[in-house]
C-alpha positions in Angstrom: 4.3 13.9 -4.5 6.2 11.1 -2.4 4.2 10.3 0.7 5.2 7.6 2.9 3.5 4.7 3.3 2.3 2.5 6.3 2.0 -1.4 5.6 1.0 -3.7 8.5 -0.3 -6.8 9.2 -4.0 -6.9 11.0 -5.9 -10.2 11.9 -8.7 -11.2 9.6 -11.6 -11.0 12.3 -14.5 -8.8 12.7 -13.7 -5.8 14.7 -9.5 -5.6 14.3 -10.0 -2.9 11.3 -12.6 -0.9 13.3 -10.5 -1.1 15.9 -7.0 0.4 14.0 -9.2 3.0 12.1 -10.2 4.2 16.1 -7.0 4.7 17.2 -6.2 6.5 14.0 -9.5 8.7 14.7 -9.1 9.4 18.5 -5.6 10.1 17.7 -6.7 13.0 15.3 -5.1 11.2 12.8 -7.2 11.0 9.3 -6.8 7.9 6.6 -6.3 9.6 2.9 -6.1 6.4 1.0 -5.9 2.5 2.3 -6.1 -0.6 0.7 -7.0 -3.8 2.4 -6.2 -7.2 0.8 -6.1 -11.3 1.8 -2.6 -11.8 3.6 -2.0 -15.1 2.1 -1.6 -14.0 -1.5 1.2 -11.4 -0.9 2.9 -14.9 0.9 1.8 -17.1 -1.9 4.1 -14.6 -4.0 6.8 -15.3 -1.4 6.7 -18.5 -1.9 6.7 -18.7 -5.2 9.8 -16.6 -5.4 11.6 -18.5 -2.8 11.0 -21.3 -5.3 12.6 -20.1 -8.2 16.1 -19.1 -6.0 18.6 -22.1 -5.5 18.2 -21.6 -1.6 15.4 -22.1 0.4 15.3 -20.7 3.6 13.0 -22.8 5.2 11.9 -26.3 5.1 8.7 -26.8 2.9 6.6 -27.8 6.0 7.2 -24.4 7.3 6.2 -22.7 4.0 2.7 -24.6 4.1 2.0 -23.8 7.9 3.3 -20.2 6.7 0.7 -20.4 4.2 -2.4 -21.6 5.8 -1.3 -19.0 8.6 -1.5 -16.0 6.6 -5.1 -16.6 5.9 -5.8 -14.9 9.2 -4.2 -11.9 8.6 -4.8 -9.2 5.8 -2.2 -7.1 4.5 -3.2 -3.3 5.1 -1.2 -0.2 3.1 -2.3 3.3 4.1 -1.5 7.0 3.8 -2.2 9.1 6.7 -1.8 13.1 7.1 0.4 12.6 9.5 2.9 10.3 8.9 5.3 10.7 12.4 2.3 10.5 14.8 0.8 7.3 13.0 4.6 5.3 13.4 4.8 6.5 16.9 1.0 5.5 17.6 1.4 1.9 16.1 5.1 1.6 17.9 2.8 2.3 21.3 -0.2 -0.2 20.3 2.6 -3.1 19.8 1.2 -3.4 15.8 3.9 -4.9 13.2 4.5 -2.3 10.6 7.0 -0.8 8.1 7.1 2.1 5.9 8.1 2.8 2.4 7.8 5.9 -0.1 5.4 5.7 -2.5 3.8 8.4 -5.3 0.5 10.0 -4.5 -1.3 12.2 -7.3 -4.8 13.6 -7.5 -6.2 12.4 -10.5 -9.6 14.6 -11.8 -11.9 11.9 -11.9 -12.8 12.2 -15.6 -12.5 9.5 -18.5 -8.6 8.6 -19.8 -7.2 10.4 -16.5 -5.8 7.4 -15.1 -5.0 5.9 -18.7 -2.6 9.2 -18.9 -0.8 8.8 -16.2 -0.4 4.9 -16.3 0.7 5.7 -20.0 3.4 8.2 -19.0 4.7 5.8 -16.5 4.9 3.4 -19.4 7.0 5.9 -22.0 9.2 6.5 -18.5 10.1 2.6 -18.3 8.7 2.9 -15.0 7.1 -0.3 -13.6 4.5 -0.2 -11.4 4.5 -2.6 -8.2 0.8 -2.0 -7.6 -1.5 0.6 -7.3 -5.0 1.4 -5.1 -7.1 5.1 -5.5 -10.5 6.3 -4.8 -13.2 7.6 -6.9 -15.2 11.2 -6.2 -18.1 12.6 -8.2 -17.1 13.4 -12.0 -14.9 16.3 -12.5 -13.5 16.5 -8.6 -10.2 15.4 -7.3 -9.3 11.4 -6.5 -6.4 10.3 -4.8 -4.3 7.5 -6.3 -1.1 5.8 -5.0 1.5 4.4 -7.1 4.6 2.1 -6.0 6.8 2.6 -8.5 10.0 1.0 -8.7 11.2 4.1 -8.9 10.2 6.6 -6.9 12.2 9.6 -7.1 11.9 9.5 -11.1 8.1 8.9 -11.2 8.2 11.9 -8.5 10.3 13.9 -10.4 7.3 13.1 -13.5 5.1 13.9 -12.1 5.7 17.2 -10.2 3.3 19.3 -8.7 0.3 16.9 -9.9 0.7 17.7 -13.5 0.9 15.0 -16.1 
């Protein structure tokens, strides 16, 4: 199913993430999947990718300040159950965000379950941009979400959670 994803940038220091999972809770708001990682590798990819293009769009002194920058933030992506509340709550609270559609499927949490689907995304010609999913006890239910490059197809796939 497409769900829309939040992405933001949060400060790497003690507290910030207890502080943006608060506002989700007091906001009745719950967190069905996140994924928390070091800011400063998504940039290093920017960089890199600004190297291979013939224009640069900043000087390299900026890209190293850029750089050691980014260590103090981490790059947050998150589902919520209510997508519409969240945007307006994080418009209010003055946090960076941006949002983009994405694929969640509830995987049963068995052995080869996630090897089918990642297969079937394979035989589709589908990449996948990255990936992040939890884990329950054997047998039950585990959400995974998938940003495909293309969404619509891999939704279309995957339909009603079957695969």
């Amino acid at each position: 199913m497409i769900r829309m994803e939040i992405s933001l940038f949060l400060k790497n220091v003690p507290g910030e993430l207890g502080n943006l999972t608060a506002l989700f809770g007091e906001a009745g708001i719950n967190i069905d999947a996140i994924t928390i990682q070091d800011a400063s590798a998504y940039v290093q990819k920017l960089f890199e990718a600004r190297g291979k293009s013939l224009k640069r769009l900043a000087s390299s002194a900026s890209y190293s300040s850029m750089r050691r920058d980014s260590a103090q933030f981490a790059l947050i992506r998150l589902l919520t159950d209510k997508v519409d509340e969240s945007v307006a709550l994080l418009k209010k609270n003055d946090y960076l965000f941006d949002t983009k559609e994405v694929v969640a499927i509830d995987i049963t949490n068995k052995p080869g379950e996630f090897a089918k689907i990642t297969r079937k995304f394979g035989e589709e010609e589908i990449n996948i941009n990255y990936v992040y999913g939890s884990v329950s006890d054997d047998g039950a239910k585990c959400l995974f979400v998938f940003c495909p490059e293309d969404v619509k197809t891999a939704d279309a796939i995957f339909k009603d959670g079957k695969y």
